[in-house]
C-alpha positions in Angstrom: 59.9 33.9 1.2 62.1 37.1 1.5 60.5 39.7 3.2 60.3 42.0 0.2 57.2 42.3 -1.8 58.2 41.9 -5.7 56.3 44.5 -8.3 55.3 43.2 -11.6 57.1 46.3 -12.6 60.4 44.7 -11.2 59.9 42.0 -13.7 61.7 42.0 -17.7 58.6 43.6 -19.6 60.0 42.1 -22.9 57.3 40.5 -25.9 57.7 36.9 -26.5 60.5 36.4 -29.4 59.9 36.1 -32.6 59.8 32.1 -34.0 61.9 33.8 -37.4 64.8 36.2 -38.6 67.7 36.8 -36.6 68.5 35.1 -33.3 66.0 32.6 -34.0 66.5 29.5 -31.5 67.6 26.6 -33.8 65.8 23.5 -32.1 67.0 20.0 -33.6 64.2 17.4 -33.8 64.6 14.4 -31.4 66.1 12.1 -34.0 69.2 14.2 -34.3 69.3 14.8 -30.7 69.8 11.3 -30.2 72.7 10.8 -32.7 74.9 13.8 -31.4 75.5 15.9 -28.2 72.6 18.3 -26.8 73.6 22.0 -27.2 72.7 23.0 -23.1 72.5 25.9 -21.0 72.5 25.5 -17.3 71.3 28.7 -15.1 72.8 28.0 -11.4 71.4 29.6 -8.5 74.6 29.9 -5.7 71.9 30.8 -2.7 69.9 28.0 -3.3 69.8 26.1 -0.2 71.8 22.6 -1.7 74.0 24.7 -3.7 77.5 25.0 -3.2 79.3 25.0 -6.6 80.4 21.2 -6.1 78.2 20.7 -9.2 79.8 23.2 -11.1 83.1 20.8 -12.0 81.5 19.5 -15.1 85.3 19.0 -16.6 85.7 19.4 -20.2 81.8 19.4 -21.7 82.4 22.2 -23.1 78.8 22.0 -24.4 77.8 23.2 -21.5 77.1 26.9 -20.9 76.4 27.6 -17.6 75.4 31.5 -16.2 74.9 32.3 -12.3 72.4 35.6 -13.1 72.1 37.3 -9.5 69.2 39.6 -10.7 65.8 39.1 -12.6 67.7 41.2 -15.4 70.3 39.0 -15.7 68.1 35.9 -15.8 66.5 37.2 -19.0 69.9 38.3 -20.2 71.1 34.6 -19.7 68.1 33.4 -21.2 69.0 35.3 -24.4 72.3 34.1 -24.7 71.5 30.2 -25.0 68.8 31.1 -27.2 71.0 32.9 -29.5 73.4 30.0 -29.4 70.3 27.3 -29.9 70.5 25.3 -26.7 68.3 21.9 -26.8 68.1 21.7 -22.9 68.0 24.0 -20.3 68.7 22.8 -16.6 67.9 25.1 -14.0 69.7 24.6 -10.7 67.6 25.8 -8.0 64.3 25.5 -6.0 60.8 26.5 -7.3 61.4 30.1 -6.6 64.7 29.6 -9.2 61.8 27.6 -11.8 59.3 30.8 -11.4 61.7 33.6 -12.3 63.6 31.5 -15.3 60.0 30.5 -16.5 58.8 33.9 -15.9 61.8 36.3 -17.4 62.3 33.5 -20.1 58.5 34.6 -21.8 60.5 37.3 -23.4 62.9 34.8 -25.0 61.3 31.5 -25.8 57.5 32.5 -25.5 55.1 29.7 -25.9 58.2 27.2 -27.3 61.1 26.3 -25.0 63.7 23.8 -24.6 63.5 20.5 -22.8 64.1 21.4 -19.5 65.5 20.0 -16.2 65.1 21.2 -12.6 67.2 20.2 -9.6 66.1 19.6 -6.3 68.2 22.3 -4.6 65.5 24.3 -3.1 64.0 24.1 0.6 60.9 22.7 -1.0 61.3 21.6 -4.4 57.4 21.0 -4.8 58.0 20.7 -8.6 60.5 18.0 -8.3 57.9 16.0 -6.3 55.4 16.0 -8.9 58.1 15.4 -11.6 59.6 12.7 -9.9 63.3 13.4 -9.8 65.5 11.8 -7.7 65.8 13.7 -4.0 70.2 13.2 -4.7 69.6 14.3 -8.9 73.2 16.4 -9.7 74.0 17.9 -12.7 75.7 15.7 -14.4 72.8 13.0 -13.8 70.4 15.9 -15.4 73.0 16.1 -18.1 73.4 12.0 -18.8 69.4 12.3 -19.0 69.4 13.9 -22.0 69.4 10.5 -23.7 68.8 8.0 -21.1 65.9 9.7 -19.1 62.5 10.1 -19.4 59.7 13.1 -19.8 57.0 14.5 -18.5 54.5 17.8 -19.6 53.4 20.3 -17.4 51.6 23.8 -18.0 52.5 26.2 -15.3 50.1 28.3 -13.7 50.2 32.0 -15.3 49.6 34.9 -13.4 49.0 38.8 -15.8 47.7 42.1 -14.0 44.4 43.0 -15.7 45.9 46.5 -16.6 48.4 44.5 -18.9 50.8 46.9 -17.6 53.2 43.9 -17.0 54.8 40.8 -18.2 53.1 37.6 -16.5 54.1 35.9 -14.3 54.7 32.1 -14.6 54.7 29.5 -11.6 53.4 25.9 -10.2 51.8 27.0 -6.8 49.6 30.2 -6.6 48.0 31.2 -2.6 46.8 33.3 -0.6 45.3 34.0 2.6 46.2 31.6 5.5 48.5 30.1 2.9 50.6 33.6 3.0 51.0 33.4 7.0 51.5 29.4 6.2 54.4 30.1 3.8 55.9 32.8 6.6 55.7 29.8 9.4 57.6 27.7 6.5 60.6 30.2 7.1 60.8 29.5 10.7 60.7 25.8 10.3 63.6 26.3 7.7 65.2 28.8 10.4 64.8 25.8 13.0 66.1 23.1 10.1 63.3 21.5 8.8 63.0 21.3 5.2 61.4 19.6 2.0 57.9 17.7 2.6 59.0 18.0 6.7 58.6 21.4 6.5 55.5 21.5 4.7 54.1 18.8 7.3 55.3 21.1 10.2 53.9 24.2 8.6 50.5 22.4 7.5 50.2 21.5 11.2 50.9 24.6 13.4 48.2 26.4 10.9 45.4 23.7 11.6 46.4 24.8 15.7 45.9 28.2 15.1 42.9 28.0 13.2 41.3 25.5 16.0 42.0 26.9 19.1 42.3 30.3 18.1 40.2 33.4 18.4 38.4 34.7 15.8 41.5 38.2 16.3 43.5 35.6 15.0 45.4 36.6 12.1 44.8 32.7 10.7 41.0 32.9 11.3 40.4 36.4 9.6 40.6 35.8 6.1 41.2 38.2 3.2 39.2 40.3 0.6 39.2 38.1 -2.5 36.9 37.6 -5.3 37.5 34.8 -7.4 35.4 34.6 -11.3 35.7 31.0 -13.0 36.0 31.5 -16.5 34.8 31.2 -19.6 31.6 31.7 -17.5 32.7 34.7 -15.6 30.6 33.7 -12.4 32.0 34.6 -9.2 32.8 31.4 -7.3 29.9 30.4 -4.8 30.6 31.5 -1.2 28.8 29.2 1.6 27.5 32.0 3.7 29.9 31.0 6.7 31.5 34.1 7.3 32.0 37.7 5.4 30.9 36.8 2.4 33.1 39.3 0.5 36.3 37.1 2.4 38.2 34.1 2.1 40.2 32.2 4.6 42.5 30.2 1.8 42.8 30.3 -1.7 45.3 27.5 -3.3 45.9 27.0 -7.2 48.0 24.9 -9.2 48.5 22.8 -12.3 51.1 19.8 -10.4 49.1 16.4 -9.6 51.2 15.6 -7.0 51.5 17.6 -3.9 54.1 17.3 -1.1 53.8 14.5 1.5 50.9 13.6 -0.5 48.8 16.0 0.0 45.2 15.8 -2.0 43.5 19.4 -1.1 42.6 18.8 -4.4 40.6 16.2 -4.2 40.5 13.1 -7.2 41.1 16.6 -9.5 44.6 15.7 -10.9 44.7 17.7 -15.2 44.7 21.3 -15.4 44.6 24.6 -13.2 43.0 23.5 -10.1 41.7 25.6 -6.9 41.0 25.0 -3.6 39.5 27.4 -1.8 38.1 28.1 1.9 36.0 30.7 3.2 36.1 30.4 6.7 37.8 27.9 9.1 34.8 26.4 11.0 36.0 24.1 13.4 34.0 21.0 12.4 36.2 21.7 9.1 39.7 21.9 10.2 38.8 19.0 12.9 38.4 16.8 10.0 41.7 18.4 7.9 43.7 15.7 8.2 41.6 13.1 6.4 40.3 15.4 3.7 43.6 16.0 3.0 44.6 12.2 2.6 42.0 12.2 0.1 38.5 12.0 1.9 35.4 13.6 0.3 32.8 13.8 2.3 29.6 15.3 0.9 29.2 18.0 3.0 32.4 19.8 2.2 31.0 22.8 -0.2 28.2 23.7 2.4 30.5 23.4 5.4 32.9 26.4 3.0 35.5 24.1 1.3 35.2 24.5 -2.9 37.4 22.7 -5.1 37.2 23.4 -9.0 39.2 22.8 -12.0 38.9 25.7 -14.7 40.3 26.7 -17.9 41.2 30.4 -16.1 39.6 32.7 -13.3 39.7 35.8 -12.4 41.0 36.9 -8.9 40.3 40.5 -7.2 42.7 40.4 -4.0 43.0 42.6 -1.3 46.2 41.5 0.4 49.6 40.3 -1.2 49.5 36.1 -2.6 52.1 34.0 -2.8 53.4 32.3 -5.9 56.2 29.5 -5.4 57.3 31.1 -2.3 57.7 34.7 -3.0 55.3 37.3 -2.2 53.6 39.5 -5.1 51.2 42.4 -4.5 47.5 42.8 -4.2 45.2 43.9 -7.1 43.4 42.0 -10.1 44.7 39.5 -12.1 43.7 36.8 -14.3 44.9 33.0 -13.6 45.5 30.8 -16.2 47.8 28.0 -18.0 51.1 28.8 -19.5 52.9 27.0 -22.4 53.1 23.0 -22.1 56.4 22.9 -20.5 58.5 19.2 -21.2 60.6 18.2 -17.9 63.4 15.7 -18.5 63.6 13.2 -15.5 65.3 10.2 -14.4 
């Protein structure tokens, strides 16, 4: 996570394009994908942390269009280009935080119907590629040879619009706040120390279980944040077990991946849909048992010792303090949560 706080405002405020007229993406159907060459568009990210152009040698396929956009502009500028030029398959060459703005500028290009896409493990994370199942070594000409040889998967990424509607939404696979902002700020130092991928994760998962067990209640881990989370269609506000300030939470964790990092089930057996996991305050009998719950253990106790986990078409979440979405800090206010367009990932 930089240290900057991204406005919605920063973000290409374009509508959705139109599926007819002019510039209209020209999607072949799969039959005649598989009897001639994919039209594809590659956007490279050079600060990812595994990038360092090798992959850019792709000698003569000139079917290839590649663009290295260094701003959010230029990612939607990018993004307009392939579309114009009818791209079948978009590969995106970065880690999740690469996935979130392509997926998020791109709303103003493809809208609810994109491309086949690809993502390359080249992050410091990569929790996507995880649950997609791409190779840890994947390059870019093995996402381009997939085209035709690999297989796919569907995903809906979590959505994120400011109630005003003063913005475009914003469109990502892991939504948090609370002890999961200070979480992803201990991620940086372990990355700063060399740890990276699921390790990190691990190492970051553990040093915030410490804090919240043996620390005070001044604690920065233990404190918690204003939040108010509404399940919809219903619109009730999600049940709070009475440990703590009742108008706080000590975590709040969404997303729409079934597989987590290192294996991680805070989820529970909920696997389909936009999930949530959410804590209200770190009772000690609670983060003595972490470990196993998050291996999968479901004891019955959990929602009356201030662990809820729910799956929901949407919610509504009234935040008092900046959340994280893949990595990258956004600020506080009201937003609704929701699922964004079924999304197909090529994989090996």
């Amino acid at each position: 996570m930089n240290s900057s706080i991204y406005e919605f405002a920063d973000l290409p405020a374009s509508k959705p394009a139109s599926r007819s007229g002019a510039g209209r993406r020209q999607r072949s159907d799969s039959r005649r994908l598989s009897s001639r060459r994919a039209r594809i568009g590659v956007i490279y990210n050079p600060r990812s942390h595994r990038n360092k152009g090798q992959d850019l040698a792709l000698g003569e396929r000139h079917h290839v269009m590649v663009a290295t956009p260094e701003k959010r502009s230029q990612i939607a500028a990018a993004l307009a280009d392939f579309a114009s030029s009818g791209i079948d398959y978009l590969i995106i060459n970065g880690g999740d935080g690469t996935v979130r703005d392509v997926l998020t500028c791109g709303h103003g290009v493809f809208g609810d119907d994109w491309p086949l896409l690809a993502v390359l493990p080249k992050g410091k994370t990569n929790a996507l590629n995880v649950d997609l199942g791409a190779p840890a070594d994947w390059s870019l000409r093995d996402a381009i040879d997939a085209f035709t040889s690999g297989t796919t998967v569907t995903r809906r990424p979590v959505e994120i619009a400011a109630l005003d509607g003063q913005s475009a939404p914003l469109r990502g696979f892991i939504l948090g706040a609370g002890a999961f902002t200070l979480g992803i700020r201990a991620g940086q130092d372990a990355h700063r120390y060399g740890f990276f991928d699921s390790f990190a994760v691990g190492m970051t998962a553990a040093w915030g279980v410490l804090q919240v067990v043996f620390g005070s209640d001044r604690n920065p881990w233990r404190r918690g944040v204003g939040m108010d989370l509404r399940l919809l269609p219903e619109g009730r506000s999600l049940p709070h077990s009475g440990h703590g300030d009742p108008a706080r939470r000590e975590l709040l964790l969404a997303s729409t991946l079934r597989r987590m990092p290192l294996g991680i089930k805070l989820f529970g057996d909920l696997r389909v849909g936009l999930k949530l996991a959410v804590m209200d305050r770190p009772a000690r009998r609670l983060m003595a048992c972490m470990p196993a719950i998050l291996a999968g253990w479901q004891p019955r106790w959990l929602e009356q010792a201030g662990l809820h986990r729910r799956q929901a078409d949407a919610f509504e979440m009234i935040i008092d303090d900046q959340f994280i979405l893949d990595g990258e800090a956004f600020p506080a206010g009201s937003y609704l949560v929701s699922q964004g367009p079924e999304l197909t990932f090529v994989t090996a």
